[in-house]
N, C-alpha and C positions, 0 to 999 in steps of 0.2 A: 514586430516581435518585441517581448517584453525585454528590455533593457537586465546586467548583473544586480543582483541583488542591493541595494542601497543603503546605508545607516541607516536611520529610520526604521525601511523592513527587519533590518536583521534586532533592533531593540524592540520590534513588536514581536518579533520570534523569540525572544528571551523574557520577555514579559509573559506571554501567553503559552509557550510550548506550542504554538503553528501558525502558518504563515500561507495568505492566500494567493496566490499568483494567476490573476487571470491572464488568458492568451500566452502563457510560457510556450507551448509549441505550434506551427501555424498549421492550418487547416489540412493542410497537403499531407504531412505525416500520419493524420490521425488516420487520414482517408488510407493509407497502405497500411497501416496496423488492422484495419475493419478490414481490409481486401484477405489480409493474411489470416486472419482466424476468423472468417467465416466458415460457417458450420464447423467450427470447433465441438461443439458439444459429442454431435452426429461423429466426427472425424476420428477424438481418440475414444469414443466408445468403441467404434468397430477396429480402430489399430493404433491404439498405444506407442508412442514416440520413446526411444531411449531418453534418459538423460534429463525428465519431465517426470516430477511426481503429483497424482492427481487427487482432489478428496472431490470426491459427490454431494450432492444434494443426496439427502435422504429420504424417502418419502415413502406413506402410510398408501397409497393406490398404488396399485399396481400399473395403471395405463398410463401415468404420468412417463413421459422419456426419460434418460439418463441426461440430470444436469450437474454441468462441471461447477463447484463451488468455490473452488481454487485451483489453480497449477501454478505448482515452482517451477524456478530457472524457465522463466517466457521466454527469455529472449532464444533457446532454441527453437521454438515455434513461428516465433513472428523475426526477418533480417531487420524490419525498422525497428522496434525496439530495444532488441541488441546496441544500434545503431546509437539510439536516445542515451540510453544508459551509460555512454562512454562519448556521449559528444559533449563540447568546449562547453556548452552550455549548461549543460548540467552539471558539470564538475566544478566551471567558475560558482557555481549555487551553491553547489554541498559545500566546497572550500570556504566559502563566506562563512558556514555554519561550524565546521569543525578542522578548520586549516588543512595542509597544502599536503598532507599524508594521506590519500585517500586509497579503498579498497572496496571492491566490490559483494558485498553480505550475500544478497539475492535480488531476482527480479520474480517476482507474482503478481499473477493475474486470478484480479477475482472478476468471478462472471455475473452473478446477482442475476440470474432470469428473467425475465418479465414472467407475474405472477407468483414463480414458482421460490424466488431467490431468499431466501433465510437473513435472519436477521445477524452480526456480528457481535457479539458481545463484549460491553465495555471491560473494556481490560489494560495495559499498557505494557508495549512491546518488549521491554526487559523484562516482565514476568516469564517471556519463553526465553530471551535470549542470556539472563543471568547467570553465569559460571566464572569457577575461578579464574582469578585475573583476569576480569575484564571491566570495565566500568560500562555505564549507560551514555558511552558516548556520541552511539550510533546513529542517524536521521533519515528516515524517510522521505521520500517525494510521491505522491499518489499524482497518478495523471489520469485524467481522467477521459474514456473512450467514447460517452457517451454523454450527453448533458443526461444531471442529476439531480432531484431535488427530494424533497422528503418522504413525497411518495414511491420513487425507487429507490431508495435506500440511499439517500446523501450522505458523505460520512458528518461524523459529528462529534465535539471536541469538548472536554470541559477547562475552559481558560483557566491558565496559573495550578493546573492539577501537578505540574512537573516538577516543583517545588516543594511536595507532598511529600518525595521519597516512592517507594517503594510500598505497594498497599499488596494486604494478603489476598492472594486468588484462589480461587478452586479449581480444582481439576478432574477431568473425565479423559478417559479416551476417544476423542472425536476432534473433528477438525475443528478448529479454534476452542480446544478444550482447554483451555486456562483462559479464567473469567473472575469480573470481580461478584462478590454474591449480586444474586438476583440478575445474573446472565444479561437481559436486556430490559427496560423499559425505560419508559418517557422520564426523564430529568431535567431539573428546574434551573440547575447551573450547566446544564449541555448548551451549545451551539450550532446548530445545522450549518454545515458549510452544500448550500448550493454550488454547483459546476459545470460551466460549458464546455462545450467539448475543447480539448487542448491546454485546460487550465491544472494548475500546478497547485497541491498543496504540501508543504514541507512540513514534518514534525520530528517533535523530540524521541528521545525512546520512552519518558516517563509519564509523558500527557496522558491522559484517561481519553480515550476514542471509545466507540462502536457504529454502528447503523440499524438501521430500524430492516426489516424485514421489505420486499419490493412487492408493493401490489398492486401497482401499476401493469399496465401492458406494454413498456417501455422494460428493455431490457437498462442495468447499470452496470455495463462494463467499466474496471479500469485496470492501471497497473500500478502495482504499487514496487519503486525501487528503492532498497536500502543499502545505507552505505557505513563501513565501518572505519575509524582511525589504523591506517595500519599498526598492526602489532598488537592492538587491543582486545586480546585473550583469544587463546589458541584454537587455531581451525575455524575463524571466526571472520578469516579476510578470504574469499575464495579464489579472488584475484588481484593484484596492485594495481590502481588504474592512474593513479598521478603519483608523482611525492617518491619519497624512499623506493627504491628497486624501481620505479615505473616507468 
């Protein structure tokens, strides 16, 4: 297993706005997250879980199934996620990236289908999370469930974009409807982050991300956990998991 984040790492994470971690979690975990949300799609199509908000795939045929395009709050679906989310490891992580006050934002799983999975538009995660009093202090970790690469939808980074500030987005009502213009396509200063199953990528909240669409027959499951500074703007920490009150 991959050893606490290192100097080095954490100045290529400040340099860049993300940081790649292969093997962050070992094989055995990933194996009971896939045990636990198999047939997820099938599952809360026919019965919907409290406590779990879902957006769909959307789609133009009628004979396509119902695909999940994202679910909040995973960790009530899957106990080893849960698990990830609040274990030493990943806290000594985030703590490297934003000190020893940590609290839990969410945990989402996006599903990317084989074939069917949409593309994610470049955007950057304080464009949704922006409100008073609060800074962009927040950092993700996407783990990823399934190995991924360009063809099912790797994510993909524009290095040094987090330095940028704040760019203006657009918005729709749909899921990941805050977008920067021209929603998604191929860019010359993006980075494809390839990932095996178990590997970690951490990011800022201002980096410019998205993914390309899956059209592969490879589904690209992952999770994405984010983590905020306690106290850093209200209704904004859902739970204390280190540090202050924790």
């Amino acid at each position: 297993m991959k050893a606490s984040i290192t100097d080095r790492e954490l100045a290529s994470f400040e340099a860049d706005g993300y940081l790649h971690c292969p093997g962050f979690f070992e094989s055995s975990l990933i194996d009971s997250v896939d045990a636990e949300i198999e047939n997820l799609h099938d599952r809360m199509a026919a019965a919907p879980i409290d406590g779990v908000g879902i957006s769909w795939e959307s789609f133009d045929r009628p004979d396509v199934p119902q695909r999940i395009r994202q679910l909040m709050h995973s960790e009530v679906v899957s106990q080893t996620l849960n698990a990830m989310l609040r274990s030493a490891r990943m806290l000594d992580a985030i703590e490297s990236f934003i000190g020893p006050d940590l609290s839990l934002y969410h945990s989402k799983l996006l599903m990317k289908a084989a074939n069917d999975g949409t593309a994610i538009p470049w955007h950057q995660d304080y464009a949704y999370w922006k409100k008073a009093g609060n800074r962009p202090l927040m950092v993700n970790c996407m783990v990823a469930i399934d190995s991924t690469d360009i063809d099912n939808g790797c994510p993909e980074f524009v290095a040094g974009s987090h330095h940028w500030g704040l760019q203006e987005h657009e918005r729709e009502q749909t899921s990941f409807g805050v977008f920067l213009p021209g929603h998604y396509q191929a860019r010359d200063d993006a980075t494809a982050i390839p990932m095996a199953r178990g590997d970690a990528v951490f990011f800022n909240a201002l980096v410019i991300h998205g993914s390309a669409p899956n059209t592969s027959s490879r589904d690209r499951r992952a999770n994405t956990f984010a983590y905020n500074v306690t106290g850093n703007g209200e209704g904004q920490c859902r739970e204390v998991l280190r540090g202050e009150a924790g």
